[in-house]
C-alpha positions as CSV (number, residue, x, y, z in Angstrom):
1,X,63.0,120.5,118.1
2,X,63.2,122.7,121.4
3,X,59.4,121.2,122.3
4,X,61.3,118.2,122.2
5,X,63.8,118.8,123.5
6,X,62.6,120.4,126.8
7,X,60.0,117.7,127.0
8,X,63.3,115.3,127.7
9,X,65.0,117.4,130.1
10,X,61.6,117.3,131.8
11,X,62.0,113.1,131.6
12,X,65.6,113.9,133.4
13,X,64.3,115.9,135.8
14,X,61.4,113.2,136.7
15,X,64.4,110.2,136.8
16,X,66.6,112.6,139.1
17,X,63.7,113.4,141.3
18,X,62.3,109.6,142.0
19,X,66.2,108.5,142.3
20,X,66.1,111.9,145.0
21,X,62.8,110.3,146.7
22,X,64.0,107.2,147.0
23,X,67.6,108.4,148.5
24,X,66.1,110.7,151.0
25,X,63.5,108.2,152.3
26,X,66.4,105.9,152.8
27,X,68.2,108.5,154.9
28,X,65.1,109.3,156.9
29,X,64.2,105.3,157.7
30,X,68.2,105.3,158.9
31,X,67.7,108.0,161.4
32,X,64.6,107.2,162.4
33,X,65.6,103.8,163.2
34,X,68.7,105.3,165.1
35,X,66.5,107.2,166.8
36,X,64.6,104.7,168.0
37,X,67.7,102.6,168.8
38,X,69.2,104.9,170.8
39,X,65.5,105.8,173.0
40,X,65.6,102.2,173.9
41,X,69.0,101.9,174.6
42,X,70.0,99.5,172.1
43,X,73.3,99.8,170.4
44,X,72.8,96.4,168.4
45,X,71.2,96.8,164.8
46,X,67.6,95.7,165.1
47,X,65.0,95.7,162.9
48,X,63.7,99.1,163.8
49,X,60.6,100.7,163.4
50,X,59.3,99.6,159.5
51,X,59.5,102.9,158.5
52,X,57.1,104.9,160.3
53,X,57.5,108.7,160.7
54,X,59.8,109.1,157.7
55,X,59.0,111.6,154.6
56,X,56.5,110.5,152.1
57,X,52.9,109.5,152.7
58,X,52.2,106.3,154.8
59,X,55.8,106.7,155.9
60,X,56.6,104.1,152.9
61,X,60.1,106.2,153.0
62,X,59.5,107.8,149.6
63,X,58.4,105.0,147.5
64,X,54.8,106.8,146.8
65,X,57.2,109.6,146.0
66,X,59.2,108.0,143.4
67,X,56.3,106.2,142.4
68,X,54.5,109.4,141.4
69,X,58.0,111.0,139.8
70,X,58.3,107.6,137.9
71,X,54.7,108.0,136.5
72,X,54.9,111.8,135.6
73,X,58.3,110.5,133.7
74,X,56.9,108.2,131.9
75,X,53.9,110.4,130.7
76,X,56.5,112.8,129.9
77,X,57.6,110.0,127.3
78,X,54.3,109.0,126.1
79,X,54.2,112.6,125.1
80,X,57.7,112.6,123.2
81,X,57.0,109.2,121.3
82,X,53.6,110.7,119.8
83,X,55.4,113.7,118.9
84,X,58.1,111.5,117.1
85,X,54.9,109.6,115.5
86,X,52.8,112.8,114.3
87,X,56.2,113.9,112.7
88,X,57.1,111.3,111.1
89,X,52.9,110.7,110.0
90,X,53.6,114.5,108.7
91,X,56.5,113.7,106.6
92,X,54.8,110.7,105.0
93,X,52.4,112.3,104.1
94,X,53.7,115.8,102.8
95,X,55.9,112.9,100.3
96,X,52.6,111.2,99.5
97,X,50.8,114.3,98.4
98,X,54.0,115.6,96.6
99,X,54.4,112.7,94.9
100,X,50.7,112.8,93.8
């Protein structure tokens, strides 16, 4: 049970870093967008700049990044569930033989 059990701490680990992703982009688009505010002088809240310069490819402010963590997590659990399946295959079939 420690494969398995490892195998879901690395599922947390993949939810806490696409929630990270997501949080930091967030923060970046906000300054950015202060930024941008205060070059042109503007103290109303525009629309800003759509996210450009911020962390994460395309400047998409970390939704790529969260995207990717949410795909390695969900691998992770692909891998889990088959384990669950080939062990409970194994146990069907060590009482089918035992039974023969």
């Amino acid at each position: 049970m420690g494969y398995l059990d490892a195998m879901y701490a690395m599922v947390k680990k993949c939810k806490l870093m696409a929630r990270h992703a997501l949080e930091e982009g967030e923060r970046e688009k906000e300054k950015e967008e202060q930024r941008e505010r205060e070059r042109r002088g503007s103290v109303s809240t525009g629309i800003g700049i759509g996210g450009r310069n911020v962390r994460g490819p395309r400047g998409d402010g970390g939704a790529a990044l969260a995207a990717m963590w949410r795909e390695r997590g969900s691998r992770m659990a692909l891998i889990i569930a088959s384990q669950f399946i080939e062990m409970k295959v194994s146990i069907f079939l060590s009482h089918t033989y035992l039974s023969l």
